[in-house]
C-alpha positions as CSV (number, residue, x, y, z in Angstrom):
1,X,7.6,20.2,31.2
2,X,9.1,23.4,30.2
3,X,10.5,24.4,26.4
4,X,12.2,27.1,24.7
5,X,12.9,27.5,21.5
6,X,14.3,30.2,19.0
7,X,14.4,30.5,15.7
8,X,15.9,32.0,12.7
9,X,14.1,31.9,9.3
10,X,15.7,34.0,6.9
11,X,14.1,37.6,7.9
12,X,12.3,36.2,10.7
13,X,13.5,35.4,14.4
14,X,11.4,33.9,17.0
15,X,11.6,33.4,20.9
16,X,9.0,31.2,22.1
17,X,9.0,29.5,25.9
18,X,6.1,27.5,27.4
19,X,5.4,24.7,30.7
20,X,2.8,22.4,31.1
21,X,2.0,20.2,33.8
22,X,-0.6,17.2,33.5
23,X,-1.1,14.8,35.5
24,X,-2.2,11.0,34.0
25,X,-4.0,7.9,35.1
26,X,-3.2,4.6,33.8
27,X,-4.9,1.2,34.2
28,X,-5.4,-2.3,33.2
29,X,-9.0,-4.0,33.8
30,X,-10.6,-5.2,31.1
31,X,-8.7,-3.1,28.8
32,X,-5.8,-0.5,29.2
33,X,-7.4,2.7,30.5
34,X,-5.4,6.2,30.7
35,X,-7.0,9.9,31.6
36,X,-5.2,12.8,31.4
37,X,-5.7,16.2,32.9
38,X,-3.5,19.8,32.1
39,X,-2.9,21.0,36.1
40,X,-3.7,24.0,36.4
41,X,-4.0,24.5,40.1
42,X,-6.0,21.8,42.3
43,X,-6.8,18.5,41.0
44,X,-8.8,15.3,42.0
45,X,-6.4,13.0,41.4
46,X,-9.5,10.2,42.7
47,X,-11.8,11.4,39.8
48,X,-8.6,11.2,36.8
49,X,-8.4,7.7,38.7
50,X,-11.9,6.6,37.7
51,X,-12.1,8.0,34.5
52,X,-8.8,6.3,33.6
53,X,-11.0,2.9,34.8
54,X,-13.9,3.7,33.0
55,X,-11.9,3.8,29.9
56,X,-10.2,0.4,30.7
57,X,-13.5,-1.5,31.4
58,X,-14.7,-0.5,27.8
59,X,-12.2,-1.0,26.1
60,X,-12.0,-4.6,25.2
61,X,-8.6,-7.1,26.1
62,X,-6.5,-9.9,28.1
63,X,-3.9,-8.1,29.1
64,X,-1.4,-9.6,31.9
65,X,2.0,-7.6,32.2
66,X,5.0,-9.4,33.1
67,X,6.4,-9.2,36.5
68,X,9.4,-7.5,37.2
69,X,11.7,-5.4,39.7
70,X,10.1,-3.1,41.9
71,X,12.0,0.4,41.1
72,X,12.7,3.7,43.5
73,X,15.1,6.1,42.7
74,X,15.6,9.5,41.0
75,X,17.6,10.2,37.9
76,X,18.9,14.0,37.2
77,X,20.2,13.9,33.8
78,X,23.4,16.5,34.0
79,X,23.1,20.0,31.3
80,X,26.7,21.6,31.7
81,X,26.1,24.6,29.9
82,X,22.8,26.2,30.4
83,X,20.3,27.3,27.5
84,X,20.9,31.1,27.5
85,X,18.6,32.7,25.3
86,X,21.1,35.1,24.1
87,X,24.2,32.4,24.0
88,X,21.8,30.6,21.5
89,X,21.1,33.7,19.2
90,X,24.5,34.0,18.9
91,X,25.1,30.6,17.8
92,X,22.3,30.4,15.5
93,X,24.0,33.8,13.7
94,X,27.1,32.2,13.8
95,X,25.4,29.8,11.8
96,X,24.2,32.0,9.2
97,X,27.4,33.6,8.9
98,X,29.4,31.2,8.2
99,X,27.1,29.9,5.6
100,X,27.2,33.0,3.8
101,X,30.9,32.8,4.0
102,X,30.5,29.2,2.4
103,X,28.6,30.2,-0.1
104,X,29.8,33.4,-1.5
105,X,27.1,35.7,-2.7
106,X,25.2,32.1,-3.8
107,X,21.4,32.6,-3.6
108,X,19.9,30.3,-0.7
109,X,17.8,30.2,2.4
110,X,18.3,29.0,5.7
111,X,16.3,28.0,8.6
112,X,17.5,27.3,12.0
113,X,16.1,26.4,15.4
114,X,17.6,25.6,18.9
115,X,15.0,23.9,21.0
116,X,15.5,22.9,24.6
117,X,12.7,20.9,26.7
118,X,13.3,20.1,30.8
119,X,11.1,17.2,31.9
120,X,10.2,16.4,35.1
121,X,8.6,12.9,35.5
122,X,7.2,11.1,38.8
123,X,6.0,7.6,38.1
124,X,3.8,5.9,40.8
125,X,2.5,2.6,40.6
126,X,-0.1,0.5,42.6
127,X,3.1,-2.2,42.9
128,X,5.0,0.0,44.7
129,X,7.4,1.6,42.2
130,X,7.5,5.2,42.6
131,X,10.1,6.7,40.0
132,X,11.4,10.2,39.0
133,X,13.2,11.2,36.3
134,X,14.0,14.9,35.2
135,X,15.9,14.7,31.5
136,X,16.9,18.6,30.2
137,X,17.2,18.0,26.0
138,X,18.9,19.8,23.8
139,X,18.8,19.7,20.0
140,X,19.2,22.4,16.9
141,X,18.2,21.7,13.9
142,X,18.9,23.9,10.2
143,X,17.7,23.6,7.3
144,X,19.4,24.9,3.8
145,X,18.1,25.2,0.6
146,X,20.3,26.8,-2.3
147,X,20.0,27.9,-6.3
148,X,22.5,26.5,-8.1
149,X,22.1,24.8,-12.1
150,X,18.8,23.6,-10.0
151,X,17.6,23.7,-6.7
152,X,19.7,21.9,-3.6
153,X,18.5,20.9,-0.2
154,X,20.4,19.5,3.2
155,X,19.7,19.7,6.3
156,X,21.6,19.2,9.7
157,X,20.9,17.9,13.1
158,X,22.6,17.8,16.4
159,X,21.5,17.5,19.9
160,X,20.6,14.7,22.9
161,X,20.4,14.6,26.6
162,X,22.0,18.2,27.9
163,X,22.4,21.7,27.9
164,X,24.6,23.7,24.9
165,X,27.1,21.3,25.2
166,X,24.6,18.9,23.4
167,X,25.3,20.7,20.0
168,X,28.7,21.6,19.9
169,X,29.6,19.7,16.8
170,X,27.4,21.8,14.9
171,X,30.5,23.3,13.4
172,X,32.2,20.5,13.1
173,X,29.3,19.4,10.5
174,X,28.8,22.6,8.9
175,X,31.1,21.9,5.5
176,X,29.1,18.9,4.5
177,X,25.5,20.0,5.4
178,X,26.6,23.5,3.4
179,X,28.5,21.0,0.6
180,X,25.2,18.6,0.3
181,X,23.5,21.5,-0.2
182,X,25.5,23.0,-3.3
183,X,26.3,19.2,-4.3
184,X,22.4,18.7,-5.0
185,X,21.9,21.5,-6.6
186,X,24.5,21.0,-9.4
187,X,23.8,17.4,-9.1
188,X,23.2,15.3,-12.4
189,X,20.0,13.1,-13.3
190,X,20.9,9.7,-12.7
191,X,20.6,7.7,-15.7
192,X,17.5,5.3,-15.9
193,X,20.1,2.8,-17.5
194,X,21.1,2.4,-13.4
195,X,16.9,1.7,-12.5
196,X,16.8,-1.8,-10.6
197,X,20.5,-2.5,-11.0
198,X,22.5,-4.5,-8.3
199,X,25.0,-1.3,-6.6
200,X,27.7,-1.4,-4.7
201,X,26.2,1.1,-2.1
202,X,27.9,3.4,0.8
203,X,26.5,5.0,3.6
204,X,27.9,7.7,5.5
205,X,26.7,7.7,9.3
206,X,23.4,9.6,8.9
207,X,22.2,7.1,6.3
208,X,23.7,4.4,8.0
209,X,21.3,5.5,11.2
210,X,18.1,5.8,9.1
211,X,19.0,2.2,8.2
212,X,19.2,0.8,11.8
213,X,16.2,3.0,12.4
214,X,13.7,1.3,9.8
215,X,15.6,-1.9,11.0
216,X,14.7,-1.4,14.4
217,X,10.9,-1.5,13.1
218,X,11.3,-4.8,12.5
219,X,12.0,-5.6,15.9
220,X,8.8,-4.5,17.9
221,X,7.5,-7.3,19.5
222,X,4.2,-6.5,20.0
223,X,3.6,-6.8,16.6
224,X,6.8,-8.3,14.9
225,X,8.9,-11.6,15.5
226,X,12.1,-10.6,13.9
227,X,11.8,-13.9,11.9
228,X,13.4,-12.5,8.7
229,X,16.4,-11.9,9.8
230,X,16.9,-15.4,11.2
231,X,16.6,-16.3,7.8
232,X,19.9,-14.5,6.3
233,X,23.3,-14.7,8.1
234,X,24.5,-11.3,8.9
235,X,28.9,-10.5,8.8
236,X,30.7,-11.7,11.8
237,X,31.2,-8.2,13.1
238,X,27.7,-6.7,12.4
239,X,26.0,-5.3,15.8
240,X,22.1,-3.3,15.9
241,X,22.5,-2.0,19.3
242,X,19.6,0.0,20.9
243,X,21.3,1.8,24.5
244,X,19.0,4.3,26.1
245,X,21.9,4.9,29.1
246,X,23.9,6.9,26.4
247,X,25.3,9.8,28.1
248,X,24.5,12.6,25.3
249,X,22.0,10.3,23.4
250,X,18.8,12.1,21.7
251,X,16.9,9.1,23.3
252,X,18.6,8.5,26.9
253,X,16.5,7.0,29.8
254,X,16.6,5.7,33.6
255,X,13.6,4.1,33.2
256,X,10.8,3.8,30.6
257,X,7.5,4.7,30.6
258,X,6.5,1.6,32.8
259,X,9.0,2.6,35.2
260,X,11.2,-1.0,34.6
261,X,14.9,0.1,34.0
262,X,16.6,0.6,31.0
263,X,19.0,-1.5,29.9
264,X,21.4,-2.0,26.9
265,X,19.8,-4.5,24.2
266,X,22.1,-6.0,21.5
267,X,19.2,-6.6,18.9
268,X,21.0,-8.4,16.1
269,X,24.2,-10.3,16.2
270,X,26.0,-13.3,15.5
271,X,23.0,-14.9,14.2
272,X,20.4,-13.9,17.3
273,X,17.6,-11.7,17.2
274,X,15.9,-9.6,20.2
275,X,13.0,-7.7,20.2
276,X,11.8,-4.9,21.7
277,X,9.0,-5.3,23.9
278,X,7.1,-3.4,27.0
279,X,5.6,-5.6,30.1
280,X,2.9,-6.3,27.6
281,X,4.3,-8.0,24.9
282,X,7.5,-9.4,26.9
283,X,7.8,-12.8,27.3
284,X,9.3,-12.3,30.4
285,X,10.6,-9.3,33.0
286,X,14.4,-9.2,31.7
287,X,13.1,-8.8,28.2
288,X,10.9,-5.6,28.8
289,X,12.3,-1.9,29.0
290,X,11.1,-0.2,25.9
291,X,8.0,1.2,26.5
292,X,7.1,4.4,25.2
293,X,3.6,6.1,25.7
294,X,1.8,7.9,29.0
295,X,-1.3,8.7,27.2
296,X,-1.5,5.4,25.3
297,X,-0.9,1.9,26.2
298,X,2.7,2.2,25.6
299,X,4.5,0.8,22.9
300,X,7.6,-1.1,22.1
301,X,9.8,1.3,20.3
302,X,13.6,2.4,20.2
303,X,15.7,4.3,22.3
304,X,19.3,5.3,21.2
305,X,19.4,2.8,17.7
306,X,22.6,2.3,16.1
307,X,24.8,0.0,14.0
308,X,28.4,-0.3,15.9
309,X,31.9,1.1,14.4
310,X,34.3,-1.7,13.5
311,X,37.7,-1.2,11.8
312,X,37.3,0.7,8.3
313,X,38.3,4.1,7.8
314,X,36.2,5.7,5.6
315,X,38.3,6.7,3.6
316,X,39.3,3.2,2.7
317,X,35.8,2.1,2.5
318,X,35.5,4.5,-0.4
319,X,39.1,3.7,-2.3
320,X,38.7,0.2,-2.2
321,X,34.9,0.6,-4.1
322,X,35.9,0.3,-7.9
323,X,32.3,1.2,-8.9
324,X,29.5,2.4,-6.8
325,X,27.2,4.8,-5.2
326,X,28.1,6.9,-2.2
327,X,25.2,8.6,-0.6
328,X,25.0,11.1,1.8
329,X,22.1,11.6,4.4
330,X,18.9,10.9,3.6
331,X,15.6,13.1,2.9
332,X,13.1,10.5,3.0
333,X,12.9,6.7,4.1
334,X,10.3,4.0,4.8
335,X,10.2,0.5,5.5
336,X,7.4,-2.1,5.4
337,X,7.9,-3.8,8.8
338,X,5.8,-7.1,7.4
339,X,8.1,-7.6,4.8
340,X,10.7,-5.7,5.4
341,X,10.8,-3.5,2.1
342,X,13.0,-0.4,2.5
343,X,13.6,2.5,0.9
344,X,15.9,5.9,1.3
345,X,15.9,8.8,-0.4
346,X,19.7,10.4,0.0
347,X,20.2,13.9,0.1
348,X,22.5,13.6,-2.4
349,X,24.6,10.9,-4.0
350,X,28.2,10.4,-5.4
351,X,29.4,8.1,-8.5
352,X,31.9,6.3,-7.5
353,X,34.6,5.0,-9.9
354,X,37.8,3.4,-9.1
355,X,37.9,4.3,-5.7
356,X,36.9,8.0,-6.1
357,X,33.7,10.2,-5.9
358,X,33.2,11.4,-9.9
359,X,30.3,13.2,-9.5
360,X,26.9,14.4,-7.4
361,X,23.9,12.5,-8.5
362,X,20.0,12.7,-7.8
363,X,16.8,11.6,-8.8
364,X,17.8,8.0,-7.2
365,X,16.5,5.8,-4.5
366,X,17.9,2.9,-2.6
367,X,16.1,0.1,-2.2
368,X,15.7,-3.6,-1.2
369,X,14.6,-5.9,1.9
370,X,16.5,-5.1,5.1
371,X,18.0,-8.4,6.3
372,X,19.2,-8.8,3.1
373,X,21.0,-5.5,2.7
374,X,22.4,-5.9,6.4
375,X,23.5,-9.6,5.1
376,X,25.0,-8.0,2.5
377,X,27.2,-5.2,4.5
378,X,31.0,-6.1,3.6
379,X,32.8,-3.4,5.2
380,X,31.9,-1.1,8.4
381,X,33.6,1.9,9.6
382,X,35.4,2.5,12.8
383,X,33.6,6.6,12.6
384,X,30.7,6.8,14.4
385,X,27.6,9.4,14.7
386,X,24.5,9.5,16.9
387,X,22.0,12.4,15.3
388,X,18.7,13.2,17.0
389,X,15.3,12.1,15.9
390,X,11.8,11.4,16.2
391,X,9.5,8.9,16.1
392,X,5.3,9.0,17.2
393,X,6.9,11.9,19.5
394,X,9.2,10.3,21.1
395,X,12.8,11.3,21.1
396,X,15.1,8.6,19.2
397,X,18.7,8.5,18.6
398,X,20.2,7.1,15.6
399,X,23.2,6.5,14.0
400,X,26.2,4.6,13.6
401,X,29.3,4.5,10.8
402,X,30.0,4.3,7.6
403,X,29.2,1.1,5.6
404,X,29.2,-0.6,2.2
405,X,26.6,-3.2,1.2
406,X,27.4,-5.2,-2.2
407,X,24.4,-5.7,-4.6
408,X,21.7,-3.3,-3.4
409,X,19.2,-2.3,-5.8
410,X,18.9,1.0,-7.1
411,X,15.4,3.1,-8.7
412,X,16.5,6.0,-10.7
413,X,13.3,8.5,-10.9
C-alpha cells in the first residue's frame, strides 16, 4: 500500500508519502486465527502460517463458513488523472483562495488535505480462490471554522475510487460548505419551547447519507436481525441500497475481504429487509459479500450505503413545507443498533416557514428511532450525493438525496 498526502493548515503545509507491505495469515480451527507480518525483505510465510493457527486453536468457537463460488481474477480499478504532488498544491490553494474571496476580510481558519492511497491486494485461499485487486483512492477533505456574532464550523468532503478526477466537485460544493460555515456562526439559539416537539424535518444529501449510514447499522447480521423495520411499513418508493461496484464510490470493491464477489444489495424495500453478512454469519453463499477485516475475523459492514433519488426537486421539497426544519450536514451522529435510537447533530439548521428558509439555527438535535423516521419519509428527492467516509477503517460511501420526514422529534440544547 502506498499513500500520499498533503496538507494545508493555515500557516502550515505538509507533504507526507509512505508504503507498506504485510503479509497476513488467516484461519479457522477452533477459533478464527490471523498473524500478521510488515515485509520487509524475506519472509517465512510457513512460520505467519502457524502462528495464525496457534491463534485459532486458542481462541474458543464453532465456526462453519458458508460455501460459495470459487473466485480468480484481477480487478484494476481505473485513476484518469494521476495524483501530482504539485497539481494537488494548486488545488488545495485554490481552495483557500477562493474562500478568502467568499469571505471578505472575515476572520476564519481553514484546514485542507488531499490524500491518495494505491492498494495492492492478492487473496489466496486453501479452496482455491486466488484474487487480486489493486483499488487507487482519492479523497480531500477541508475543514472551516469562522468568527462571526459566534463561532461557525462546516466541513467538506469529496473523493472515491480514482485519481484527481475523484474530487472534482470540490468547487461545485464550495458555496455551501463556505455558507454553513458563516450560517452557524450567525446562527440563533433555538428556542427550548421546540425541545421534544414533533418537526417536520429536511435533509439535504449529506444528512440524508449519515441517516442510511446509522441505518445500515441495523442491518449487520452477525449481530442484528433487522426485525424493527419489519415492524413499520416504509413509502412505496423508499430504497436503502448498499452497491460496492460503484464506479467512483468511496467504498468500491471486486471482491471482499473473503474473496466472494461483490454484489448490489437492496437492503430495505417494499416491506423486505436484507442484511449484511460475511461467510460467517450468512445463511447461505448468495447472501455473503460484506466482509470487511484482514487482521480480524472480518465483519459484516457497508460498502457504498445510500437511500435512492425519486422524483422531488428540492426545491419543491422545501416550498411545499409550511413549517419546519431544514438541516444541513451533520457534525455528529449516533445510533443505538439494539433499539435503534438515533441522533444527528446538523452543521447548521434553517427555520422553515411557509415554504422558505427564515433563518440559521443551532443548539438543536434530531432525534427519534430509525424505522420510524424512514416510515415517516413523505417526500424524496430526485438530487443525489455519494460523499466519502469511514467506518472501523474501512472506507464507506454514503449518501443519497434530499428528504422530508413528518413528525421527527427535535432536542433543543
Amino acid at each position: 500500500q502506498q499513500s500520499i498526502q498533503v496538507a494545508l493548515r493555515g500557516d502550515s503545509a505538509e507533504h507526507l508519502e509512505s508504503e507498506t507491505s504485510r503479509l497476513i495469515c488467516r484461519c479457522i480451527a477452533r477459533g478464527y486465527g490471523v498473524a500478521c507480518v510488515n515485509v520487509n525483505g524475506g519472509v517465512d510465510g510457513g512460520e505467519v502460517g502457524e502462528r495464525a493457527l496457534r491463534q485459532a486453536m486458542a481462541a474458543e468457537g464453532a465456526l462453519h463458513p458458508v460455501e460459495v463460488e470459487v473466485e480468480e481474477g484481477e480487478k484494476k480499478w481505473v485513476a484518469r488523472e494521476a495524483f501530482d504532488a504539485e497539481r494537488v498544491e494548486e488545488i488545495l490553494l485554490g481552495l483557500r483562495d477562493s474562500v478568502y474571496d467568499h469571505l471578505k476580510g472575515a476572520a476564519f481558519r481553514l484546514e485542507a488535505v488531499a490524500a491518495f492511497t494505491l492498494t495492492d491486494s492478492t487473496l489466496i485461499t486453501s479452496e482455491g480462490a486466488r484474487v487480486r485487486e489493486v483499488t487507487p483512492l482519492t479523497d480531500l477533505v477541508a475543514y472551516l471554522v469562522v468568527r462571526g456574532a459566534g463561532e461557525g464550523f462546516s466541513s467538506l468532503c469529496v473523493g472515491g475510487v480514482g485519481g484527481l478526477e475523484a474530487v472534482a466537485k470540490w468547487e461545485e460544493l464550495l458555496d455551501g460548505f463556505v455558507a454553513r460555515a458563516v450560517d452557524s456562526a450567525n446562527a440563533k439559539q433555538l428556542p427550548l419551547t421546540f425541545s421534544w416537539r414533533k418537526q417536520t424535518i429536511i435533509l439535504d444529501c449529506e444528512a440524508t447519507g449519515v441517516l442510511a449510514h446509522e441505518a445500515a447499522h441495523m442491518l449487520e447480521g452477525d449481530i442484528y436481525t433487522g426485525q424493527p423495520f419489519k415492524r413499520v411499513r416504509l413509502p412505496e418508493e423508499f430504497m436503502l441500497v448498499d452497491d460496492p461496484l460503484l464506479e467512483h464510490g468511496y467504498g468500491s470493491f471486486q471482491w471482499d475481504d473473503e474473496g466472494v464477489r461483490a454484489k448490489r444489495k437492496l437492503l430495505l424495500a417494499g416491506g423486505n429487509v436484507r442484511l449484511l453478512h460475511t461467510r460467517l454469519s450468512a445463511p447461505s453463499g448468495d447472501e455473503a459479500g460484506n466482509a470487511h477485516g484482514v487482521t480480524h475475523k472480518p465483519r459484516p459492514t457497508m460498502s457504498n450505503i445510500y437511500i435512492a433519488p425519486s422524483d422531488w426537486k428540492p426545491r419543491e421539497i422545501v416550498e411545499e413545507t409550511r413549517e419546519g426544519i431544514y438541516v444541513k450536514s451533520s457534525s455528529e451522529s449516533r445510533v443505538t443498533p439494539f433499539s435503534g435510537l438515533f441522533q444527528l447533530t446538523p452543521e447548521v439548521a434553517y427555520l422553515v416557514e411557509r415554504g422558505e428558509e427564515v433563518k440559521p439555527v443551532r443548539g438543536l438535535r434530531v432525534t427519534g428511532l430509525i424505522p420510524r423516521i424512514l416510515a415517516s419519509v413523505d417526500a424524496i428527492g430526485n438530487d443525489f450525493r455519494l460523499k466519502p467516509n469511514m467506518e472501523k477503517g474501512f472506507n464507506v460511501g454514503e449518501g443519497g438525496p434530499h428528504l422530508r420526514i413528518r413528525e421527527c422529534r427535535i432536542l433543543a440544547s
